[in-house]
Backbone bond lengths (Angstrom), bond angles and torsions (degrees), N, CA, C in turn:
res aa  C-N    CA-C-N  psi(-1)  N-CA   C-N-CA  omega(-1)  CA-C   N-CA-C  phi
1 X - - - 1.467 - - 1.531 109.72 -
2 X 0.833 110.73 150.45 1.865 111.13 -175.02 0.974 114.56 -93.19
3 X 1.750 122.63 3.55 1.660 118.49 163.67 1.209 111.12 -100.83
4 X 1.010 97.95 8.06 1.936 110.10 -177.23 1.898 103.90 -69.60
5 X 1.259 104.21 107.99 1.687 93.33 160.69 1.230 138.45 -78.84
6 X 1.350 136.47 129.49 1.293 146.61 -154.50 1.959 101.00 -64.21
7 X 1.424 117.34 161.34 1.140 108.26 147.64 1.810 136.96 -52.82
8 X 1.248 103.36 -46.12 1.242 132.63 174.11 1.823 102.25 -42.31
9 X 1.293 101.79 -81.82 1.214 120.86 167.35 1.633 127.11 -35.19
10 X 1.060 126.83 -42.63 1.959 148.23 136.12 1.104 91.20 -17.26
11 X 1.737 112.68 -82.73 1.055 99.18 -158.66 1.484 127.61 -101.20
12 X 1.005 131.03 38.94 1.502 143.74 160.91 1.805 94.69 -107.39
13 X 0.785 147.24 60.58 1.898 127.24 -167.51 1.661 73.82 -150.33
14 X 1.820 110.02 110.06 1.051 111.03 150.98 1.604 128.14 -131.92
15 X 1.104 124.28 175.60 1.251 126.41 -160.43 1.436 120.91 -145.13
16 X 1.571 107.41 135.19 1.548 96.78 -163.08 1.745 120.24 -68.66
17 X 1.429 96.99 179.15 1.451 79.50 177.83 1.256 125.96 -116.02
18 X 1.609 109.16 21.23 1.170 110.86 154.25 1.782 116.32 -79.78
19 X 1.368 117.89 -9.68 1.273 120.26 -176.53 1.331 106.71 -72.70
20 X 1.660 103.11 -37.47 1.588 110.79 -165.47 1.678 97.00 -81.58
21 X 1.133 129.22 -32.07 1.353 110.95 177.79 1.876 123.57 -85.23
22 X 1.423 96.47 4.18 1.559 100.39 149.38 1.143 119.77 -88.71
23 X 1.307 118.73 -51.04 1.569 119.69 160.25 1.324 124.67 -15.39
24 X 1.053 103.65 -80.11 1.852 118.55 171.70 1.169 112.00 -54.93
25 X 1.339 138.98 -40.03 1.568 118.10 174.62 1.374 109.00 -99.58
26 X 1.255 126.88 13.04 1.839 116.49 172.28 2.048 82.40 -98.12
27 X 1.358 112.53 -10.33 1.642 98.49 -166.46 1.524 98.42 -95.12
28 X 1.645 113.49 -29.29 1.418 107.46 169.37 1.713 135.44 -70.01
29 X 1.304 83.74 -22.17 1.728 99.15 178.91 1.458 100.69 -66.74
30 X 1.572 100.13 -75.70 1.380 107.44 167.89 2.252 122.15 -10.64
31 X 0.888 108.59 -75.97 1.466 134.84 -178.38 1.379 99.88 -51.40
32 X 1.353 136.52 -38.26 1.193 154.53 -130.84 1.835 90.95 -106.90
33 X 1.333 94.46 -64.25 1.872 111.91 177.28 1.711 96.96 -38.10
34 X 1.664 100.38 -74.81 1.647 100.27 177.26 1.422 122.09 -35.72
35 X 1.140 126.52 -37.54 1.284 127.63 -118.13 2.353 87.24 -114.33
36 X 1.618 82.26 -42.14 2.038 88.62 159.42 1.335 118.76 -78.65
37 X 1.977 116.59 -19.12 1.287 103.32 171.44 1.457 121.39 -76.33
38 X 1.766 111.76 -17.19 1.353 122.36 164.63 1.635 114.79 -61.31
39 X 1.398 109.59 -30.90 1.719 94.93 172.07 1.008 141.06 -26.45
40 X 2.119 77.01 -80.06 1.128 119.21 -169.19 1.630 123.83 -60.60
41 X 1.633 102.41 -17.89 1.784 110.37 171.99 1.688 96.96 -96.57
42 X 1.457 126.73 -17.30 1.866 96.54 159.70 1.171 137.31 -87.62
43 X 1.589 92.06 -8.87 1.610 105.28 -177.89 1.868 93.50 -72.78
44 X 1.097 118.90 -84.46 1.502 120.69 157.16 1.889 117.99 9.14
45 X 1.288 100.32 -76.53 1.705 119.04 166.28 1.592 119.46 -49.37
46 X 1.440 111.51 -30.96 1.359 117.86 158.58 1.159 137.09 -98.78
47 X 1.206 127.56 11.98 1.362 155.67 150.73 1.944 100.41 -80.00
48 X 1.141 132.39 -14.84 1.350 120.53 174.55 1.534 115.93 -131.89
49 X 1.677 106.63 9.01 1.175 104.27 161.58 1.117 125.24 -72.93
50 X 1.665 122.67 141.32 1.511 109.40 168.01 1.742 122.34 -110.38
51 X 1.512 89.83 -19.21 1.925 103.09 177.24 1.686 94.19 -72.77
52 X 1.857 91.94 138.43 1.711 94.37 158.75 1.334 136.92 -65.42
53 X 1.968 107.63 -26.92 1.046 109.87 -157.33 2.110 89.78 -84.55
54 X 1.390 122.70 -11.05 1.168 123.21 -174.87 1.463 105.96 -80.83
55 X 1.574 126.02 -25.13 1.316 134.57 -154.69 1.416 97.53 -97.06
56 X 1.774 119.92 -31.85 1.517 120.67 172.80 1.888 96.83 -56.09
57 X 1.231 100.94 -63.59 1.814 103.54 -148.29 1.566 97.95 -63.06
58 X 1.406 127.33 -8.19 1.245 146.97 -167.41 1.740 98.44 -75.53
59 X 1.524 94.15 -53.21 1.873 97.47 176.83 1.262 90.25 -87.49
60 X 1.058 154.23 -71.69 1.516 126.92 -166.80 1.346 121.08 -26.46
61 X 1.287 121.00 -58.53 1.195 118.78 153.34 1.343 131.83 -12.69
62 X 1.329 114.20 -80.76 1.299 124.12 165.94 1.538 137.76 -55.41
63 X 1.570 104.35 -30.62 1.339 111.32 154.97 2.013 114.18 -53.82
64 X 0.565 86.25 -76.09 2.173 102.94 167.02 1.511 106.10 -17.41
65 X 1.744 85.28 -79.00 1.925 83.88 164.03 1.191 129.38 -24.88
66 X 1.283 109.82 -64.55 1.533 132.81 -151.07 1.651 112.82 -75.66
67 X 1.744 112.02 -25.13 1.395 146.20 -167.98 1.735 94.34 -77.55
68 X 1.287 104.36 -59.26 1.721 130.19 -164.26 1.740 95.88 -72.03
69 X 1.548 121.32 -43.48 1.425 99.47 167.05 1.523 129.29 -73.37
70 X 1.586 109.75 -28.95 1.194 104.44 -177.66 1.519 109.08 -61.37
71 X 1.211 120.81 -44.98 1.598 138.16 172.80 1.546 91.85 -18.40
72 X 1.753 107.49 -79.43 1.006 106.83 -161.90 1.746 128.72 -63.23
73 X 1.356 95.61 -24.97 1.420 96.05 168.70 1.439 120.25 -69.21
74 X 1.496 130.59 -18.92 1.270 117.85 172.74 1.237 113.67 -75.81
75 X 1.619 114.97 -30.69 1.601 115.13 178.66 0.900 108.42 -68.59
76 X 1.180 147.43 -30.53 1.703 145.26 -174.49 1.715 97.24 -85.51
77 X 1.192 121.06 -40.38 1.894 121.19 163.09 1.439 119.41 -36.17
78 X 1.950 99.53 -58.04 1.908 119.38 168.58 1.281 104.81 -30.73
79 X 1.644 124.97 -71.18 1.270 122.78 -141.74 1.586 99.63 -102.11
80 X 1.336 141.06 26.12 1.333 154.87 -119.73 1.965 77.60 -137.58
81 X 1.560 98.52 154.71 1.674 108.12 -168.33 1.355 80.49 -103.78
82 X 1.546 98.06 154.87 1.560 118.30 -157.57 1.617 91.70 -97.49
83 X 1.160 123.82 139.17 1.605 113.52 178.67 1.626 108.14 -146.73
84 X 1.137 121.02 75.56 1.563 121.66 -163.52 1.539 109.06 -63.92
85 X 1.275 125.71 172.92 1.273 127.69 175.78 1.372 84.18 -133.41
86 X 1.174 129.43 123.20 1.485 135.67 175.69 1.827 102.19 -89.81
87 X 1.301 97.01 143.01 1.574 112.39 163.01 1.841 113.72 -144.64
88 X 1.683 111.87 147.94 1.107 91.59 176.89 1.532 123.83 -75.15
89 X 1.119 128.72 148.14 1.578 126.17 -179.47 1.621 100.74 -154.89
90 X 1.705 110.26 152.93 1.221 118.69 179.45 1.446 112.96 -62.00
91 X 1.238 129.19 166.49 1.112 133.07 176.24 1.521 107.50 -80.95
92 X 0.942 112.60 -35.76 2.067 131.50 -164.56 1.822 87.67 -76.04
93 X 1.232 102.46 -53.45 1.446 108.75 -179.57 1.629 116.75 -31.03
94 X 1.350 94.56 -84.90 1.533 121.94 156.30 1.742 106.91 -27.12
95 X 1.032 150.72 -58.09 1.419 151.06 171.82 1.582 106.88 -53.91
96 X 1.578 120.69 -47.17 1.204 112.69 -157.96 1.395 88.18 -89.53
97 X 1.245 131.01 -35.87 1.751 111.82 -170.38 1.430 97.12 -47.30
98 X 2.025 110.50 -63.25 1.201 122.08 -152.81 1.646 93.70 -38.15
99 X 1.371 133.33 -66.00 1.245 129.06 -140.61 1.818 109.13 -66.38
100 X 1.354 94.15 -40.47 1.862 102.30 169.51 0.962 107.85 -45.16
101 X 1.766 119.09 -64.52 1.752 115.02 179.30 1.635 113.57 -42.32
102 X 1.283 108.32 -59.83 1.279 100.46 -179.64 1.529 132.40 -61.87
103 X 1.306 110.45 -9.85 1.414 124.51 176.70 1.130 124.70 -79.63
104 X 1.948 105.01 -29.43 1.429 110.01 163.74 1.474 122.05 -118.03
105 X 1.778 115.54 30.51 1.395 124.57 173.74 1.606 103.34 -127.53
106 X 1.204 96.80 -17.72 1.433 86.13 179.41 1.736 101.94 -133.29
107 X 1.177 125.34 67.73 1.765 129.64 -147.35 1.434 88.88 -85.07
108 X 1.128 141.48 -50.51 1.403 139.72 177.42 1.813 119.91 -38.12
109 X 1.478 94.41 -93.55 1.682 94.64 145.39 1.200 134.50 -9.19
110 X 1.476 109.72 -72.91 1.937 111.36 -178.82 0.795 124.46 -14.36
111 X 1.313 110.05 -35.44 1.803 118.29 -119.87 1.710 65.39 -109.41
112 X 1.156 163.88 -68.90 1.440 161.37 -169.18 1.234 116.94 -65.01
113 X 1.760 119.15 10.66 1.756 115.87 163.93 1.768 98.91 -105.17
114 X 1.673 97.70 134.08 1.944 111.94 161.92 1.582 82.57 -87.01
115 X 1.206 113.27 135.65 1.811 127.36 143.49 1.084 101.41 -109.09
116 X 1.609 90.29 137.28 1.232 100.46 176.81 1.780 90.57 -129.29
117 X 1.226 113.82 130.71 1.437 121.52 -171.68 1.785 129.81 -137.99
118 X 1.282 106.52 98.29 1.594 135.89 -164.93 1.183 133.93 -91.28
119 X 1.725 112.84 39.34 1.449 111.35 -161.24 1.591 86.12 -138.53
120 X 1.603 107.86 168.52 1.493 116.62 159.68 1.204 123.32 -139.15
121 X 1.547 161.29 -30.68 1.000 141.77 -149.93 1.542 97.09 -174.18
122 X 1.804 129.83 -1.79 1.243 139.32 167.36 1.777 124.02 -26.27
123 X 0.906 130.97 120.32 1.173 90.15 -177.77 1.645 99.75 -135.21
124 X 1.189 128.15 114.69 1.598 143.78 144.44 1.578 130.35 -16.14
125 X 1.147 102.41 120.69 2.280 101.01 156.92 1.019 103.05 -94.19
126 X 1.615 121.84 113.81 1.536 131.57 -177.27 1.677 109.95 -138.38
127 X 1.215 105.57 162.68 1.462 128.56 140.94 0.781 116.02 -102.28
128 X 1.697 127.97 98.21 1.465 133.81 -170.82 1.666 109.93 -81.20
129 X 0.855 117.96 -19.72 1.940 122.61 176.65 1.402 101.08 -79.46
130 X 1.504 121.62 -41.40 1.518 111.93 177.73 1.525 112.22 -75.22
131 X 1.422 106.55 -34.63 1.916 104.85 -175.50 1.706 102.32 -60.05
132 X 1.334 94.71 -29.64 2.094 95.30 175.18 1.029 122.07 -20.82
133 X 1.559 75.85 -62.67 1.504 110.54 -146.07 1.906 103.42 -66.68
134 X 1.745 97.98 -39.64 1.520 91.06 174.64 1.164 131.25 -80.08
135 X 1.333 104.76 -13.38 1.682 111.83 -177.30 1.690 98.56 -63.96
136 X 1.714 96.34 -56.98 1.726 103.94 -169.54 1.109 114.56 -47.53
137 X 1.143 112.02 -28.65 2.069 107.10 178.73 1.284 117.79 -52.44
138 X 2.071 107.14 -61.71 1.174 92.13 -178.08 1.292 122.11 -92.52
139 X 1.383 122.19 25.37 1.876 127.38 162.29 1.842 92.73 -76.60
140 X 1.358 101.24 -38.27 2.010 80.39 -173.87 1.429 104.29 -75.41
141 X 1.191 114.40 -46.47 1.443 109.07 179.49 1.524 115.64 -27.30
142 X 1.502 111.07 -66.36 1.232 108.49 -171.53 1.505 123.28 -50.13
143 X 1.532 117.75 -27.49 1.498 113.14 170.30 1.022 115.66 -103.69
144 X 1.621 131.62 33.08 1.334 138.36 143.61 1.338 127.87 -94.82
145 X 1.079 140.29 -3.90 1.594 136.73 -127.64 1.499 106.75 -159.37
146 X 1.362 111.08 61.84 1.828 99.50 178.60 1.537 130.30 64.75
147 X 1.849 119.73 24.78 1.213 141.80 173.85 1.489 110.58 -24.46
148 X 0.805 142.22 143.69 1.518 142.59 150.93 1.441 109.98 -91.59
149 X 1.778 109.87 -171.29 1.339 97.15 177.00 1.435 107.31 -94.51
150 X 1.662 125.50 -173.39 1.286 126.70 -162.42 1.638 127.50 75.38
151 X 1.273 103.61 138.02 1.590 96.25 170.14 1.367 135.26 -78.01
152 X 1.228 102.62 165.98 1.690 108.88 -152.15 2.029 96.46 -94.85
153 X 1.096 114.53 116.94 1.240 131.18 -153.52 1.585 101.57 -99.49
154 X 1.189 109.11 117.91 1.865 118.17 177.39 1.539 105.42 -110.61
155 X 1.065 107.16 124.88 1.594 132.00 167.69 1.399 131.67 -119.71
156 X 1.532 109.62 122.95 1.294 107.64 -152.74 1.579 93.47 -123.28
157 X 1.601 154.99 153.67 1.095 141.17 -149.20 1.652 113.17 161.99
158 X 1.185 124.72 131.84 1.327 126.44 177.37 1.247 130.22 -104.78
159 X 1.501 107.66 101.23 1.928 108.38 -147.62 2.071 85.00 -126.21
160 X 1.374 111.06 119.09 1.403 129.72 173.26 1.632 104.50 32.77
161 X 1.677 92.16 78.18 1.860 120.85 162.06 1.876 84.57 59.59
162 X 1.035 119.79 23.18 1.970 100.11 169.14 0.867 109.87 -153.09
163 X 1.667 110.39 139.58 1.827 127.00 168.09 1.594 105.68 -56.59
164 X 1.619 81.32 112.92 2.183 90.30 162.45 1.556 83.97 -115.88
165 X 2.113 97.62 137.01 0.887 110.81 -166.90 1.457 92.22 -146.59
166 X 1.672 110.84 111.69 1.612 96.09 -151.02 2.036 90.47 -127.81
167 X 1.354 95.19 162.03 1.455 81.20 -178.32 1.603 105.22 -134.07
168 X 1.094 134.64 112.97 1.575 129.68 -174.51 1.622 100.71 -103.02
169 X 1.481 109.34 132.47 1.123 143.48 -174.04 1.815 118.98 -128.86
170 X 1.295 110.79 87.65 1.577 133.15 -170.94 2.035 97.05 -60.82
171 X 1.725 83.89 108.11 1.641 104.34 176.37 1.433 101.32 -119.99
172 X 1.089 135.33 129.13 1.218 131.36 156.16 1.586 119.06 -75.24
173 X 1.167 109.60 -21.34 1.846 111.40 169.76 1.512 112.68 -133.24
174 X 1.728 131.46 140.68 0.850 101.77 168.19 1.317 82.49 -150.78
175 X 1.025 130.28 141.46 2.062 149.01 174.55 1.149 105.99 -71.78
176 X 1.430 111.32 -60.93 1.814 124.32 -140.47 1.186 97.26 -66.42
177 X 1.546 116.57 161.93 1.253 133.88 -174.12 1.912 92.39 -100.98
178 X 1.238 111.90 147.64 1.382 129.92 -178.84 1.390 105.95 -104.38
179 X 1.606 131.62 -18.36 1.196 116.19 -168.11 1.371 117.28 -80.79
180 X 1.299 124.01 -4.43 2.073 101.21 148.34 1.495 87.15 -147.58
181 X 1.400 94.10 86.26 1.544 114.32 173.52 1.878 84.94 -97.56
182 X 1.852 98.44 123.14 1.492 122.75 -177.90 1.463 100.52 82.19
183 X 0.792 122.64 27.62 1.761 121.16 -179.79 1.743 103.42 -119.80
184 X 1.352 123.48 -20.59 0.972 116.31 -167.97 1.976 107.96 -132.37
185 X 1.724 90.87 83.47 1.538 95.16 178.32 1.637 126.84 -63.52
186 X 1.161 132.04 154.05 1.438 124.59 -176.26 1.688 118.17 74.42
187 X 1.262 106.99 -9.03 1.297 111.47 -178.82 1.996 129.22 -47.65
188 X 1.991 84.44 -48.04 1.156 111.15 176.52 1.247 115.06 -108.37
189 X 1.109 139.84 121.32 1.628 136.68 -171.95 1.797 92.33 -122.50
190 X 1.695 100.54 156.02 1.555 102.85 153.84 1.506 94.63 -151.18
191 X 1.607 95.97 -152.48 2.162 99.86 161.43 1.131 96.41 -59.79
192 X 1.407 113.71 158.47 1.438 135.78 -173.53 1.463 115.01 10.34
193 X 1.353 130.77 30.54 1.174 121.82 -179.57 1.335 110.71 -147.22
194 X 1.365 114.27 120.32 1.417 125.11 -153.82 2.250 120.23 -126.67
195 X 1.603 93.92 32.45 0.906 93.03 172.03 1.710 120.12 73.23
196 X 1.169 121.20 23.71 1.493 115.75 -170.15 1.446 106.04 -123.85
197 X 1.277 114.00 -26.66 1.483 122.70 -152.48 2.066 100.15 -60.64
198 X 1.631 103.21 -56.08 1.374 85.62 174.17 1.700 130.61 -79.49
199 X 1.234 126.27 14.84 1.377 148.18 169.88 1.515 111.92 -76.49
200 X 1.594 112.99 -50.77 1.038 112.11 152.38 1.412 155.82 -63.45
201 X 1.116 98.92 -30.43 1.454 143.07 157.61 1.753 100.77 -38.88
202 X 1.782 104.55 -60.44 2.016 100.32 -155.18 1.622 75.15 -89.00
203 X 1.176 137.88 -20.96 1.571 138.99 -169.11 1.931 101.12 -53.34
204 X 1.617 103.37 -56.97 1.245 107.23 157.74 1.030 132.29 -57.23
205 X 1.212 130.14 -62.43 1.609 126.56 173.85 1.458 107.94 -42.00
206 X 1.481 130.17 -63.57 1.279 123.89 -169.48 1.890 114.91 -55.33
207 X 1.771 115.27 -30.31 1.288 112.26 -175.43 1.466 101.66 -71.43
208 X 1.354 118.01 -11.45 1.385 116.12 -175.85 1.420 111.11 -100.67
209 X 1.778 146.08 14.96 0.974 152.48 -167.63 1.485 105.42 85.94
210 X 0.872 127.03 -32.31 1.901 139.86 -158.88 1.577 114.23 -55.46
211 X 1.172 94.70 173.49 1.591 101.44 159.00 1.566 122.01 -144.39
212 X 1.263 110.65 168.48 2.222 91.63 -177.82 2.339 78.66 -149.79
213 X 0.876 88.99 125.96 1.587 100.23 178.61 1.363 90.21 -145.37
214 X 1.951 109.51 149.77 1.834 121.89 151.35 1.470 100.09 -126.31
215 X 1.431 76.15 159.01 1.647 99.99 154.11 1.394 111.02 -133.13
216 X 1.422 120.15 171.58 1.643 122.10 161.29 1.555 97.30 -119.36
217 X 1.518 76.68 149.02 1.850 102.11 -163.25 1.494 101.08 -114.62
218 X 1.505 109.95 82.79 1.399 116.27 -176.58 1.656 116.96 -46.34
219 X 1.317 101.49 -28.20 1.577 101.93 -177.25 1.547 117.91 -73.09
220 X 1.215 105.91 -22.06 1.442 108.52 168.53 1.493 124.52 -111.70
221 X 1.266 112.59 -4.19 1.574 135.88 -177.87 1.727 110.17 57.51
222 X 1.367 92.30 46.21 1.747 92.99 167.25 1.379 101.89 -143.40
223 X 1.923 91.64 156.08 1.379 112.75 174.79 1.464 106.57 -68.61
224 X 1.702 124.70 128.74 1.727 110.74 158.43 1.310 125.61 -103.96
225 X 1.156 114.42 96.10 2.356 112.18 -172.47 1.716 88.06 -77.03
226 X 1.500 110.29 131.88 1.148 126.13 135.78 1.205 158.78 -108.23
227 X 1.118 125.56 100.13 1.474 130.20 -171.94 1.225 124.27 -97.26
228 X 1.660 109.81 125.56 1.386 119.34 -142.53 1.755 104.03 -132.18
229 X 1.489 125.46 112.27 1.075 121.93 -159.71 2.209 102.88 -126.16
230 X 1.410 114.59 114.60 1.435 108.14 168.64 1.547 120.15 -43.91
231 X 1.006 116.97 125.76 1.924 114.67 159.78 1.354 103.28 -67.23
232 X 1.065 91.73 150.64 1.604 110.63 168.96 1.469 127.43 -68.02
233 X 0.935 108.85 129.92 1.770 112.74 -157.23 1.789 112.40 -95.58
234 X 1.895 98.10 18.77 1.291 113.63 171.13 1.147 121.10 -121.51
């Protein structure tokens, strides 16, 4: 048939990615509508239950629901335009929150980062809730993704007027190519994880002047992410 598409053709068929990030949030909204009209009929359904064992699976229910929207609201967050509100704040500042957050969001973990931290009185134009947000990605990353042994070493340091903020993560193997490591969203998918987190991540750094690049350092067998932020020149 002549509307028939070729294999060939499949797979050359690409699409921008501003298309795909309408896609995904007209598909999350979408899902989202269903997903409160599912509430709103268990909340309803549990208002006329009278068995307990019906009134448990009743909140299960709703827990699920409630799991499946947040889901979707972070994915529609992922592909969401980065829009910082800058404020001035220390650079040291910015390090010590980050590490608290992470001490009590990621309390397990922590306990396996050396900081090592090299700054004094620097001080940054930031969105410190969004830089969090990028740092935290790739702190989880590192204890998701083929860990080696040893701890995962954060370095923080003031090298020509800018925060290098580097994070080494002990791999004994690593394949992937680093050269547009966060450049290529959707690439990697798993359960609930769909390849965006470090895309967003350099998405931030760059709205903020920055940069976030790795390499692996065969000589030591670790991954190094760097994230690299200007001081403020006021």
């Amino acid at each position: 048939m002549a509307d028939e598409v070729s294999q060939d053709e499949k797979e050359s068929l690409s699409v921008s990615w501003n298309d795909v990030i309408r896609f995904i949030r007209q598909l999350s909204h979408d899902l989202r509508n269903n997903l409160n009209a599912m509430e709103l009929q268990s909340a309803y359904i549990a208002e006329l239950a009278t068995s307990d064992d019906l009134k448990a699976d009743i909140k299960s229910l709703r827990e699920m629901v409630a799991g499946l929207a947040l889901s979707l609201q972070k994915l529609s967050k992922s592909v969401g335009e980065v829009s910082p509100n800058p404020i001035a704040y220390r650079a040291l500042d910015l390090v010590e929150d980050l590490r608290s957050k992470i001490e009590r969001d990621l309390a397990q973990e922590s306990r396996e980062i050396s900081w090592e931290i090299q700054l004094g009185d620097e001080m940054l134009n930031v969105d410190p809730q969004l830089l969090e947000e990028a740092f935290i990605e790739v702190f989880s990353n590192a204890f998701q993704h083929g860990r080696g042994k040893g701890p995962v070493v954060a370095t923080a340091r003031s090298d020509a007027n800018r925060l290098v903020f580097s994070i080494r993560e002990p791999k004994a193997q690593f394949a992937l190519s680093t050269e547009n490591w966060g450049r290529e969203p959707l690439r990697r998918t798993s359960h609930r994880h769909y390849g965006l987190g470090l895309h967003r991540a350099r998405a931030i750094m760059t709205a903020h002047g920055g940069e976030l690049h790795a390499e692996y350092d065969r000589n030591v067998s670790a991954l190094i992410t760097t994230l690299i932020l200007p001081f403020s020149s006021s």
